[in-house]
Short mmCIF file of the C-alpha atoms (twelve columns), coordinates in Angstrom:
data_MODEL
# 
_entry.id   MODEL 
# 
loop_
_atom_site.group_PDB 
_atom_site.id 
_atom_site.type_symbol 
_atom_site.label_atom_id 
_atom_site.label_alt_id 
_atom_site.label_comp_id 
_atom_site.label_asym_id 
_atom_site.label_seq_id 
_atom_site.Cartn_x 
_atom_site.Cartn_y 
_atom_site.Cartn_z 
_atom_site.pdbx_PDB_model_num 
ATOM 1   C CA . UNK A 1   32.445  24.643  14.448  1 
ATOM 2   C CA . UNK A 2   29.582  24.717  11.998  1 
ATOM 3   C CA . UNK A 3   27.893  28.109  11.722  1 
ATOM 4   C CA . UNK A 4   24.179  28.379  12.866  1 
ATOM 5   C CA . UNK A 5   21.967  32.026  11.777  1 
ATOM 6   C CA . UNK A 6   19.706  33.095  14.905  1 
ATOM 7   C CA . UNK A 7   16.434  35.128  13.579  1 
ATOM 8   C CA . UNK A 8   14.636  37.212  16.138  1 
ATOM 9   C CA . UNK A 9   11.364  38.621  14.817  1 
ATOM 10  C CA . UNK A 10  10.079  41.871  16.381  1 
ATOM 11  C CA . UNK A 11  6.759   43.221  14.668  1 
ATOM 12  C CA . UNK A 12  4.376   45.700  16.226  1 
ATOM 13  C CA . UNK A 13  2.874   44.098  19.364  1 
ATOM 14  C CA . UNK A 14  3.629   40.892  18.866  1 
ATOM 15  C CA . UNK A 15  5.332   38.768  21.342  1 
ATOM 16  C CA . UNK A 16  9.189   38.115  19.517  1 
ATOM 17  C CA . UNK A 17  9.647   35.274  17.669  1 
ATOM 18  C CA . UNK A 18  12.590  33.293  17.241  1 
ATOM 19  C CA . UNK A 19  14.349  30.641  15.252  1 
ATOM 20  C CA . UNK A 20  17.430  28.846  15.006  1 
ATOM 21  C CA . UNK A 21  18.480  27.465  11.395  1 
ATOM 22  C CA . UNK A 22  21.321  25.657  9.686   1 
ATOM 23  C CA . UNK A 23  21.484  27.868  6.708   1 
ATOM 24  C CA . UNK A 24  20.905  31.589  5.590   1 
ATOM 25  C CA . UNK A 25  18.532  31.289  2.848   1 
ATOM 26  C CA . UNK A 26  15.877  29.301  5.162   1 
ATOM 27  C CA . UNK A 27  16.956  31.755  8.039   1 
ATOM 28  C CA . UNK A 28  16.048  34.167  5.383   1 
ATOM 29  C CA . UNK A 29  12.806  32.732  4.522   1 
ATOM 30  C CA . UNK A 30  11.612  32.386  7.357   1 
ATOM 31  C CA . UNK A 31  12.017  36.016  8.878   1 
ATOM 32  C CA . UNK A 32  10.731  37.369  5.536   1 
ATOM 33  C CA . UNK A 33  7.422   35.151  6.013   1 
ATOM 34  C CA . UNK A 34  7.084   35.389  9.791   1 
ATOM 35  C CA . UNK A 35  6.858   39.262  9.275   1 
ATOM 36  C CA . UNK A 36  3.888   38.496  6.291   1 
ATOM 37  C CA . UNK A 37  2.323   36.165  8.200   1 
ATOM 38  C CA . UNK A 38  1.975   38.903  11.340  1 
ATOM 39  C CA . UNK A 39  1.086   41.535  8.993   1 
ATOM 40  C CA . UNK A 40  -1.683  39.312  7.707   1 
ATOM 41  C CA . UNK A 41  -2.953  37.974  10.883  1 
ATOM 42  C CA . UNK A 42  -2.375  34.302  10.187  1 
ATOM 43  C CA . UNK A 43  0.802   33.252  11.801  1 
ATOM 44  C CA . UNK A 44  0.138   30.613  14.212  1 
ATOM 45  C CA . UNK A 45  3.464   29.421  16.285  1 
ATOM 46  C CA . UNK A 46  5.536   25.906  16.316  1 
ATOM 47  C CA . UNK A 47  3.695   25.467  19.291  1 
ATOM 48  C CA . UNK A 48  -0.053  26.366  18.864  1 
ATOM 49  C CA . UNK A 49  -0.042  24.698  15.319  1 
ATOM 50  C CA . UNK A 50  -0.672  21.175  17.196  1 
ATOM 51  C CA . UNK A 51  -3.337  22.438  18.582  1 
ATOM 52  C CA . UNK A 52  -5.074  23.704  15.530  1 
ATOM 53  C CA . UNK A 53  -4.454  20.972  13.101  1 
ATOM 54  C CA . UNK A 54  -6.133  17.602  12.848  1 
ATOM 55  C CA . UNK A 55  -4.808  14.178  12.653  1 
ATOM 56  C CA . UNK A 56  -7.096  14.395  9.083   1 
ATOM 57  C CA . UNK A 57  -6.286  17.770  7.662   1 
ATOM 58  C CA . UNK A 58  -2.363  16.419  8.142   1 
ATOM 59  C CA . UNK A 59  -2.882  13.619  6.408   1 
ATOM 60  C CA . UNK A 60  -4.535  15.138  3.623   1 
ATOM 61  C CA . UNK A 61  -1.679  17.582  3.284   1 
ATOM 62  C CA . UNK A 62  0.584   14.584  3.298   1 
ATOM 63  C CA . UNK A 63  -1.152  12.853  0.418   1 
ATOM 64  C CA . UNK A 64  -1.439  16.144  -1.373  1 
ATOM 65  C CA . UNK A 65  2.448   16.313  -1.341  1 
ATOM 66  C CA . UNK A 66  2.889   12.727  -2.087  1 
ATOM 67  C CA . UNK A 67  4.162   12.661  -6.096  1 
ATOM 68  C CA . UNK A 68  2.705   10.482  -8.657  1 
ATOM 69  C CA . UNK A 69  4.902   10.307  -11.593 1 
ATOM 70  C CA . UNK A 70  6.435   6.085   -10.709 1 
ATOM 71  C CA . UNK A 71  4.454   3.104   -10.278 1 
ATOM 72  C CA . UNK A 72  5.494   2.621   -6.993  1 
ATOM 73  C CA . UNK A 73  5.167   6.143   -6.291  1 
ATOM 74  C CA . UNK A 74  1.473   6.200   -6.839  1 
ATOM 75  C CA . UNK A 75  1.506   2.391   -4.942  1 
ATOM 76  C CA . UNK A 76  2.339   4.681   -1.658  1 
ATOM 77  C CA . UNK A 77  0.268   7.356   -1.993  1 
ATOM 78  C CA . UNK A 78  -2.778  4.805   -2.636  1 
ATOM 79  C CA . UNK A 79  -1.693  3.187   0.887   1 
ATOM 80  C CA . UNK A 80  -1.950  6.183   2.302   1 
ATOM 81  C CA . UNK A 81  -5.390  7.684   1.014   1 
ATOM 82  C CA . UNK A 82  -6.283  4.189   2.357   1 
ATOM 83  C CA . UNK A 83  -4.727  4.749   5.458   1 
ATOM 84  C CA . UNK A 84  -6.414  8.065   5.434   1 
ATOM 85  C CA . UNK A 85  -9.972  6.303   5.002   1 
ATOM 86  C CA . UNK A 86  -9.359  4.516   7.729   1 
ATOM 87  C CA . UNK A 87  -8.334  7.342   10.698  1 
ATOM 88  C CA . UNK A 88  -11.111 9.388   9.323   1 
ATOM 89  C CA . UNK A 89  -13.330 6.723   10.596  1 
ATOM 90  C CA . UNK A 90  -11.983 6.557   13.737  1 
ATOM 91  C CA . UNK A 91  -12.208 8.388   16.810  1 
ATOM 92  C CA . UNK A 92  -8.250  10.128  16.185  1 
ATOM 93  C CA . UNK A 93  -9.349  11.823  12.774  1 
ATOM 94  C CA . UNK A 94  -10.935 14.388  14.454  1 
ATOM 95  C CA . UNK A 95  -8.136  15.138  17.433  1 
ATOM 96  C CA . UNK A 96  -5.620  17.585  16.821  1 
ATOM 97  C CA . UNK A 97  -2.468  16.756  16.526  1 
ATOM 98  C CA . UNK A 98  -0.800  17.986  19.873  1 
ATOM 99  C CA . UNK A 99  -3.914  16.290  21.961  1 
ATOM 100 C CA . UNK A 100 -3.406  12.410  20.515  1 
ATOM 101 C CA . UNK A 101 -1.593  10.346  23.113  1 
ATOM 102 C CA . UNK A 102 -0.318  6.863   23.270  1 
ATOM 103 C CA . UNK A 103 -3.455  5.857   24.742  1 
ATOM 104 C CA . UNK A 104 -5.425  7.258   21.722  1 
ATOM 105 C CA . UNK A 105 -3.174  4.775   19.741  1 
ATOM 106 C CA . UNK A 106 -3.492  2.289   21.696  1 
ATOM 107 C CA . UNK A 107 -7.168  1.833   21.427  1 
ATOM 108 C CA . UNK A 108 -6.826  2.340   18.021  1 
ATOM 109 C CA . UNK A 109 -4.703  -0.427  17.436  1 
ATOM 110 C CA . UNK A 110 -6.780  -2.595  19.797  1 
ATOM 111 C CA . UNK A 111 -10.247 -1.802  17.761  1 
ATOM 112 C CA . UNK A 112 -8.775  -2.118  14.203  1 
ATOM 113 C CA . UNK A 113 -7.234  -5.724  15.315  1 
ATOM 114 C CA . UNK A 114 -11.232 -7.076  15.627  1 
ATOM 115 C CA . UNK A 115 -11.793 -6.348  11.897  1 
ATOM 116 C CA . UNK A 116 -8.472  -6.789  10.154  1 
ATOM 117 C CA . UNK A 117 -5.333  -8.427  10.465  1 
ATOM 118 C CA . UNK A 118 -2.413  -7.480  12.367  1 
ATOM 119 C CA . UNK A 119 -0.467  -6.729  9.329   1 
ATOM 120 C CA . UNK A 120 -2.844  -4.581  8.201   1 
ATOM 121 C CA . UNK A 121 -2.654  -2.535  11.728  1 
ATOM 122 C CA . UNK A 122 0.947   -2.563  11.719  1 
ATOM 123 C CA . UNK A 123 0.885   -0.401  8.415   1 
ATOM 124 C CA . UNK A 124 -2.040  1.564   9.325   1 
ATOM 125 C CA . UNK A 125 0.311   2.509   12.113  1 
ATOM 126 C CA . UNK A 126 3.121   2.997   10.307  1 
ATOM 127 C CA . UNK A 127 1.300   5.294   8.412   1 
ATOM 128 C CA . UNK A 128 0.169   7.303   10.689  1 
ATOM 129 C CA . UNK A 129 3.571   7.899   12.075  1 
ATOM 130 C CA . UNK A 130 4.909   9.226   8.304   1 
ATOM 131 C CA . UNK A 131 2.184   12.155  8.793   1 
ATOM 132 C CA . UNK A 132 3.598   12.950  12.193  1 
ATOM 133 C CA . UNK A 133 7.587   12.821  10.962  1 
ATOM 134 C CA . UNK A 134 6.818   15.285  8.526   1 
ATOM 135 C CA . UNK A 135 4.768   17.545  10.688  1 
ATOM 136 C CA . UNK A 136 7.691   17.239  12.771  1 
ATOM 137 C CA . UNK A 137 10.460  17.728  10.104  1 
ATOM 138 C CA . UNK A 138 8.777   19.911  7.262   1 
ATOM 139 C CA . UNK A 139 5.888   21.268  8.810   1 
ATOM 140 C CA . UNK A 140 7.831   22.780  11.411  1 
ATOM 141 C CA . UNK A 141 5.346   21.838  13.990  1 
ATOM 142 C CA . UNK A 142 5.862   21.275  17.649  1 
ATOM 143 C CA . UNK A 143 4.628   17.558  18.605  1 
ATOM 144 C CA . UNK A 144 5.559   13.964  19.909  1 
ATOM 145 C CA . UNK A 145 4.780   11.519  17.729  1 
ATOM 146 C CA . UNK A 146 2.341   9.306   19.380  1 
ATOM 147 C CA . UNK A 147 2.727   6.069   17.401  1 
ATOM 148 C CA . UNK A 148 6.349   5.677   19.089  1 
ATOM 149 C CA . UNK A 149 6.675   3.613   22.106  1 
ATOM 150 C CA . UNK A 150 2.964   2.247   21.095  1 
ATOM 151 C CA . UNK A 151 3.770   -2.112  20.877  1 
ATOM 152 C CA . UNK A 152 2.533   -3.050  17.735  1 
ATOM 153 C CA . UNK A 153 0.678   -6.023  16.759  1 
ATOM 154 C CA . UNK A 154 2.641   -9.356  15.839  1 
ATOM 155 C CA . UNK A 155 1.529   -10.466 12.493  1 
ATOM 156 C CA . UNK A 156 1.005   -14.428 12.578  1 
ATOM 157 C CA . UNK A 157 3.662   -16.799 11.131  1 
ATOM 158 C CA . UNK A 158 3.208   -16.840 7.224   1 
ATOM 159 C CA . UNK A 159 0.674   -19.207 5.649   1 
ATOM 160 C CA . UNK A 160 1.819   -22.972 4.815   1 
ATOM 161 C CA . UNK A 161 -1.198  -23.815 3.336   1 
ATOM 162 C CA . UNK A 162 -1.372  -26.788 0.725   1 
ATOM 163 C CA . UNK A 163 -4.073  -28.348 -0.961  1 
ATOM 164 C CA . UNK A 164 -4.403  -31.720 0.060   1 
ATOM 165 C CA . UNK A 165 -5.035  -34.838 -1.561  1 
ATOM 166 C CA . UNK A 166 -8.109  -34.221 -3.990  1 
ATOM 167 C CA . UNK A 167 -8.844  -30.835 -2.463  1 
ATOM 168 C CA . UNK A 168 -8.159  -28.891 -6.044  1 
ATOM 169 C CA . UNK A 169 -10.555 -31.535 -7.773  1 
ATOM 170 C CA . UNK A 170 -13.530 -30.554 -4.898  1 
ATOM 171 C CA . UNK A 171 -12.486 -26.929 -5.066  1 
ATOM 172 C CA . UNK A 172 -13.037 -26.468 -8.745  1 
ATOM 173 C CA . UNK A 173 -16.312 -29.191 -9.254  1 
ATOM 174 C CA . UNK A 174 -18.101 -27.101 -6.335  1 
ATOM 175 C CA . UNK A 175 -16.724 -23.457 -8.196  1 
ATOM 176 C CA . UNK A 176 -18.186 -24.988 -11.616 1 
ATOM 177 C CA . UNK A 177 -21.475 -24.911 -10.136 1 
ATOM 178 C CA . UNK A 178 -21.290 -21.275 -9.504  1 
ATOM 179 C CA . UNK A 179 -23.011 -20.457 -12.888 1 
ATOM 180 C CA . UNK A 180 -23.894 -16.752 -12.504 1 
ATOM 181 C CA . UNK A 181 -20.127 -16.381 -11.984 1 
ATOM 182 C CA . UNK A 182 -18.533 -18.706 -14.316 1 
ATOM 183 C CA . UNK A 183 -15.232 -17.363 -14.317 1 
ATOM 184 C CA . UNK A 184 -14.388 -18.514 -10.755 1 
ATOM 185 C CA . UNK A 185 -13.388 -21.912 -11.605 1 
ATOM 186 C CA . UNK A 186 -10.868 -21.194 -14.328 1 
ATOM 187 C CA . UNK A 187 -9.260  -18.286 -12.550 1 
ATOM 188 C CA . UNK A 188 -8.816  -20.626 -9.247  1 
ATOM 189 C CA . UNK A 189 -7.396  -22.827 -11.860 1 
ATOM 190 C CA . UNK A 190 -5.272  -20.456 -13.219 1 
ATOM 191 C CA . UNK A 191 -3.824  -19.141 -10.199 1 
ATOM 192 C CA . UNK A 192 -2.771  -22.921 -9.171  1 
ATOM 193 C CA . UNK A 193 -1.023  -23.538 -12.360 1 
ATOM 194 C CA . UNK A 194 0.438   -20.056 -12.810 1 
ATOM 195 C CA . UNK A 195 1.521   -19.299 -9.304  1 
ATOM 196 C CA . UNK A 196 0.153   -15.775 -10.350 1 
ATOM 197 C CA . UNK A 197 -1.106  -13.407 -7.672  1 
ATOM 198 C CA . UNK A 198 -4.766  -12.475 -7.638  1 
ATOM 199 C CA . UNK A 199 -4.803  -8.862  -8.591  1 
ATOM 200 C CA . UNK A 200 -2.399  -10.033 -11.567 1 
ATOM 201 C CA . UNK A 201 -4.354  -12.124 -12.925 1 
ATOM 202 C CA . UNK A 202 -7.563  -9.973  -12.911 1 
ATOM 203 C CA . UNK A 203 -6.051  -7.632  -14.840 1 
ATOM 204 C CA . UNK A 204 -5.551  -9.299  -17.384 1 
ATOM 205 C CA . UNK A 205 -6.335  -8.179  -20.749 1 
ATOM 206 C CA . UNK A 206 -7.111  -10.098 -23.618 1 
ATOM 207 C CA . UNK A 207 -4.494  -8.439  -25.537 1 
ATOM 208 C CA . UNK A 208 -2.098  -9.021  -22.995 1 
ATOM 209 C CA . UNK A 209 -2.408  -12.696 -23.860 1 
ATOM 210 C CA . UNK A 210 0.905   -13.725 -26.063 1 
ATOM 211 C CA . UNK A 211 0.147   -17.265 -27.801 1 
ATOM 212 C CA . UNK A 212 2.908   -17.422 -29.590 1 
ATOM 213 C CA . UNK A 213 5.351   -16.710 -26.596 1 
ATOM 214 C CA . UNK A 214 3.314   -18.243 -23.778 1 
ATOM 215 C CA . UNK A 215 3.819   -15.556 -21.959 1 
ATOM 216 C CA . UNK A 216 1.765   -12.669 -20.383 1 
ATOM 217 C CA . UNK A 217 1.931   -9.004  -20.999 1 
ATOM 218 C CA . UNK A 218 2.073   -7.448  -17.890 1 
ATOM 219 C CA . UNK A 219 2.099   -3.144  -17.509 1 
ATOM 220 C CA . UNK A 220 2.614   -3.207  -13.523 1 
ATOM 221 C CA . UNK A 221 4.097   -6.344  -11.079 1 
ATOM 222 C CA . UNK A 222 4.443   -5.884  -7.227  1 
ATOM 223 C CA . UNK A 223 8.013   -4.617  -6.825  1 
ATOM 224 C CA . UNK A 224 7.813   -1.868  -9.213  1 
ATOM 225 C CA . UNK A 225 8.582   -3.695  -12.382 1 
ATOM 226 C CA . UNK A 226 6.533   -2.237  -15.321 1 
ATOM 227 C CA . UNK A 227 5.894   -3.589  -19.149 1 
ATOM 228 C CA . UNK A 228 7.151   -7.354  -18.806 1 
ATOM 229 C CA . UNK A 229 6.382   -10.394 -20.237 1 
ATOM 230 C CA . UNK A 230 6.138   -13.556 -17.794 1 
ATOM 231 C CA . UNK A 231 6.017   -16.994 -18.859 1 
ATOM 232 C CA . UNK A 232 3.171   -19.169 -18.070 1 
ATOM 233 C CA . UNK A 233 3.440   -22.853 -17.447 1 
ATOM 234 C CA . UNK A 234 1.455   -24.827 -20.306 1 
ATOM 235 C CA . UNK A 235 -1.262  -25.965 -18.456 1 
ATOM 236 C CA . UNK A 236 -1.877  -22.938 -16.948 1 
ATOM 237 C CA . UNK A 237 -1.911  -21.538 -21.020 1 
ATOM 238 C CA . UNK A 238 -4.424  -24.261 -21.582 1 
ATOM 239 C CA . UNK A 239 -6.594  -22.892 -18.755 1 
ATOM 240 C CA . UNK A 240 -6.785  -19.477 -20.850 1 
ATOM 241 C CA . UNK A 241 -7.200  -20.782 -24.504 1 
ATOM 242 C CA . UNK A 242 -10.286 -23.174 -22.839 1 
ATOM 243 C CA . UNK A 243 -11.947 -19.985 -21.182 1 
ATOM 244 C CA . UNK A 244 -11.002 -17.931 -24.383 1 
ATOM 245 C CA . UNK A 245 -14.856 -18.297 -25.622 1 
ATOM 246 C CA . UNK A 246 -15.979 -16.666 -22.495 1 
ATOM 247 C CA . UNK A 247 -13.252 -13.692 -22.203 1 
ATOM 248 C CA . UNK A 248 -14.160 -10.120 -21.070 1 
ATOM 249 C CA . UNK A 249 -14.151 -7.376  -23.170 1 
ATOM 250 C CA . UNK A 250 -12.037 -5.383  -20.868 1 
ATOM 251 C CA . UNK A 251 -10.353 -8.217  -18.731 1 
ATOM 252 C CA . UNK A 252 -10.190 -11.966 -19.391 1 
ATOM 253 C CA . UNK A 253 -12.104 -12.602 -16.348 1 
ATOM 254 C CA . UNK A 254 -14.950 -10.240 -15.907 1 
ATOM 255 C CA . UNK A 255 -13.836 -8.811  -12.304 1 
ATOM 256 C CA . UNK A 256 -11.544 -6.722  -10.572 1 
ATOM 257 C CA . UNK A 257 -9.520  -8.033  -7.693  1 
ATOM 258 C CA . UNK A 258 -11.614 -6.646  -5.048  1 
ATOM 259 C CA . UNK A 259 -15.006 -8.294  -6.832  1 
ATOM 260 C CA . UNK A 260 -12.466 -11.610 -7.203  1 
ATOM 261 C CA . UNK A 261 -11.513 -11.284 -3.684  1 
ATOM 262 C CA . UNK A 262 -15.177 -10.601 -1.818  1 
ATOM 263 C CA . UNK A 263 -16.539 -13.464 -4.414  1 
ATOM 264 C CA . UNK A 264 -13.556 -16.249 -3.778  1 
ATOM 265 C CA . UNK A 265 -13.781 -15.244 0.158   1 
ATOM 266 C CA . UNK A 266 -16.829 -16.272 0.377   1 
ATOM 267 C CA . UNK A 267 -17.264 -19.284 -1.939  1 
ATOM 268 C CA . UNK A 268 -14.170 -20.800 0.533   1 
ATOM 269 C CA . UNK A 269 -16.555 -19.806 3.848   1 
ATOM 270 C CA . UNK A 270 -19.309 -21.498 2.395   1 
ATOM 271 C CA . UNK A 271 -17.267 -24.490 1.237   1 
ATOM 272 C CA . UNK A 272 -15.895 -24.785 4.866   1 
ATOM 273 C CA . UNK A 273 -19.148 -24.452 6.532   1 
ATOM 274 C CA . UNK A 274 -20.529 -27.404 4.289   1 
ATOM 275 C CA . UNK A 275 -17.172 -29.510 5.368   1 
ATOM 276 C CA . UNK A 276 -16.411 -29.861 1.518   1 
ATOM 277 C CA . UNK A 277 -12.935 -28.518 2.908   1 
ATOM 278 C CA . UNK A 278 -11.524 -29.136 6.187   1 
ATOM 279 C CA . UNK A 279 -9.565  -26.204 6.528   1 
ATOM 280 C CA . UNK A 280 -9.715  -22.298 6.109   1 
ATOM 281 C CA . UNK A 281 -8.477  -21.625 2.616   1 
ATOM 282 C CA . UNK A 282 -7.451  -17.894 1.142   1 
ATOM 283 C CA . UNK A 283 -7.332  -17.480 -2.403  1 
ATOM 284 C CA . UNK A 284 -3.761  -16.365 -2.106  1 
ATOM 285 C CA . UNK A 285 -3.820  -19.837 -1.000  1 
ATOM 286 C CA . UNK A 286 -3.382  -20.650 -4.526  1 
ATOM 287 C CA . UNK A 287 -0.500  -18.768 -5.438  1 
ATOM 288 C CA . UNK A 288 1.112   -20.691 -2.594  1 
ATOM 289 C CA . UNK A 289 0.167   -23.999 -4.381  1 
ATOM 290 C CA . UNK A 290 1.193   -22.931 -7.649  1 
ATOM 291 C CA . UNK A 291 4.716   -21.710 -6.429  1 
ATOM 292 C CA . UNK A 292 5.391   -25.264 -4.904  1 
ATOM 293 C CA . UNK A 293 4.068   -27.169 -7.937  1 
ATOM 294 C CA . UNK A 294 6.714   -25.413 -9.949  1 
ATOM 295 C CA . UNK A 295 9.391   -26.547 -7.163  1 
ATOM 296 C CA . UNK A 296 7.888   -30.061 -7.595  1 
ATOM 297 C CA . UNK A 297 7.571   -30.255 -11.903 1 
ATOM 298 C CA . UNK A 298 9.933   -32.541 -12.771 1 
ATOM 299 C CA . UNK A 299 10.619  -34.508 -16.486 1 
ATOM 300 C CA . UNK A 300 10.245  -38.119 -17.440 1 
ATOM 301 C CA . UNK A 301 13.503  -38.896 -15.774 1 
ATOM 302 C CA . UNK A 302 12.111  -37.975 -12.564 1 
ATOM 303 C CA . UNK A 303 14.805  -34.935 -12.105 1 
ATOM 304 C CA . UNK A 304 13.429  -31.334 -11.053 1 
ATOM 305 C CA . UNK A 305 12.456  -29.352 -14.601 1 
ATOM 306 C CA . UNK A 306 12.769  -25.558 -12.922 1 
ATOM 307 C CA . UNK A 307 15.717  -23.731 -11.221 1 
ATOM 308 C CA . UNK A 308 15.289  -20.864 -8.409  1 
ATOM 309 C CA . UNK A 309 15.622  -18.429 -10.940 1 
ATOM 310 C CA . UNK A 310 13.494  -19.682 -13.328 1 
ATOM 311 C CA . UNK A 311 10.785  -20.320 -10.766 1 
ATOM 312 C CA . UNK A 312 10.919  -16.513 -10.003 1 
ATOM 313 C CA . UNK A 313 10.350  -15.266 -13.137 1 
ATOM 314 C CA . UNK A 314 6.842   -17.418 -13.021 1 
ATOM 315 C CA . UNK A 315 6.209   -15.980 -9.395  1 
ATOM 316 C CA . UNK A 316 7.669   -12.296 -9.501  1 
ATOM 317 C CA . UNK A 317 9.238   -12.550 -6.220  1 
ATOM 318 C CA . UNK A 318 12.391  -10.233 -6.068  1 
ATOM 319 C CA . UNK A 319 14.008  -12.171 -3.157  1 
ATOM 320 C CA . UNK A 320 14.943  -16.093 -2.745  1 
ATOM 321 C CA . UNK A 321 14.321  -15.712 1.168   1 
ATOM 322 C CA . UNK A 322 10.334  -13.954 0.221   1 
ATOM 323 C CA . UNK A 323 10.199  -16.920 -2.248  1 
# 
């Protein structure tokens, strides 16, 4: 049978604590600080800790742990300081830990799904319920998660969204009139021909342009690839080298992919409102049109130009079924 090391603390008079660990060192450890912490005054038990700690203060000890030194490393802890944003906010930030119930996260779910999407619930859930497993697991606080046994949302059915029939042609005269923002026609232009996603292609540099290669430098893709090069169909090249005049210092077009995103979102409301376009249209929209025109290029001879593999290294995507 495996061994087990019982520690019984006895100090002064204090009620006994006592423990149960797998190994000696942490058996060890944690009669050695139980005894400071007593001394001291500031032991708090498993029990009464979820009663003294927030739903906030854990999840800025969670983020405070989080490491930094990968891309995708510092991708998860910038989900999480967003996720953090988000129950500080809320009515839950402010509970302690111990006191939050499934209602609690029930009504949180239910008033984050009139503002955002159920995707975006589903992982402000999710992290929520990290914070709680390590309370649980590393904190060594006493608690019931509250996000289990909580239904979470159903995301819709991904987006089919084409453009139809002289939609593009509509899209980009009515974006060519935007002339304080002149940069919103050739990026939706770009993003058609490139099948590149939005936040890629806002960050790009004008170094990062390779004309001899046709091919774009990029230092971070979604997946955790870092410092690649990825091709770029020739019209989508031809997009660039005609908007080359009216490049950003910093970033070939002038914004960052939240300004691109708030700008794009609402240039498609207005365009819908006016009936230019007959149906709600995303600028990830774009990417979606771009990956099937690259499915659909085909040579002289009629015969399809691009194979699977080939396609992804245009797209990014990691995985045929994503693709």
């Amino acid at each position: 049978s495996k061994k087990s090391y019982h520690v019984r603390v006895r100090y002064k008079d204090y009620p006994t604590v006592s423990r149960t660990f797998k190994t000696k060192t942490r058996a060890d450890r944690f009669g050695q600080k139980t005894v400071h912490d007593l001394d001291a005054g500031t032991y708090v038990s498993k029990g009464a800790a979820s009663k003294t700690v927030t739903l906030n203060e854990a999840f800025e000890k969670f983020i405070d742990a989080l490491p930094e030194k990968t891309h995708t490393q510092r991708i998860y802890k910038k989900n999480h300081v967003s996720y953090a944003n988000i129950v500080r906010q809320s009515e839950i930030g402010k509970l302690k830990l111990g006191n939050i119930r499934k209602s609690h996260m029930a009504k949180f779910r239910d008033q984050r799904l009139k503002v955002v999407s159920a995707q975006t619930v589903k992982n402000n859930m999710h992290g929520i319920s990290r914070v709680y497993k390590k309370a649980i697991s590393d904190w060594d606080i006493s608690v019931e998660n509250p996000v289990t046994g909580v239904e979470r949302p159903q995301a819709p059915p991904p987006r089919d969204r084409r453009l139809e029939v002289g939609e593009m042609e509509l899209i980009l005269e009515e974006a060519r009139k935007l002339t304080k923002q002149p940069w919103v026609a050739p990026l939706i232009e770009f993003l058609i021909y490139s099948a590149f996603r939005l936040g890629e292609a806002c960050r790009i540099r004008p170094k990062d342009v390779l004309w001899s290669t046709r091919e774009v430098f990029m230092q971070t893709r979604k997946g955790g690839k870092v410092d690649i090069k990825v091709p770029v169909p020739q019209c989508a090249s031809d997009v660039l080298k005609e908007f080359e005049p009216y490049w950003g210092g910093e970033t070939v077009f002038h914004v960052t992919p939240n300004q691109a995103s708030s700008v794009l979102g609402k240039f498609h409301q207005n365009l819908l409102l006016r009936g230019v376009i007959k149906n709600p249209l995303r600028a990830h929209d774009y990417r979606h049109e771009g990956t099937s025109k690259l499915f659909e290029l085909k040579n002289s001879d009629g015969q399809l130009v691009l194979t699977v593999p080939y396609i992804m290294l245009f797209t990014g995507h990691t995985s045929v079924d994503v693709l």
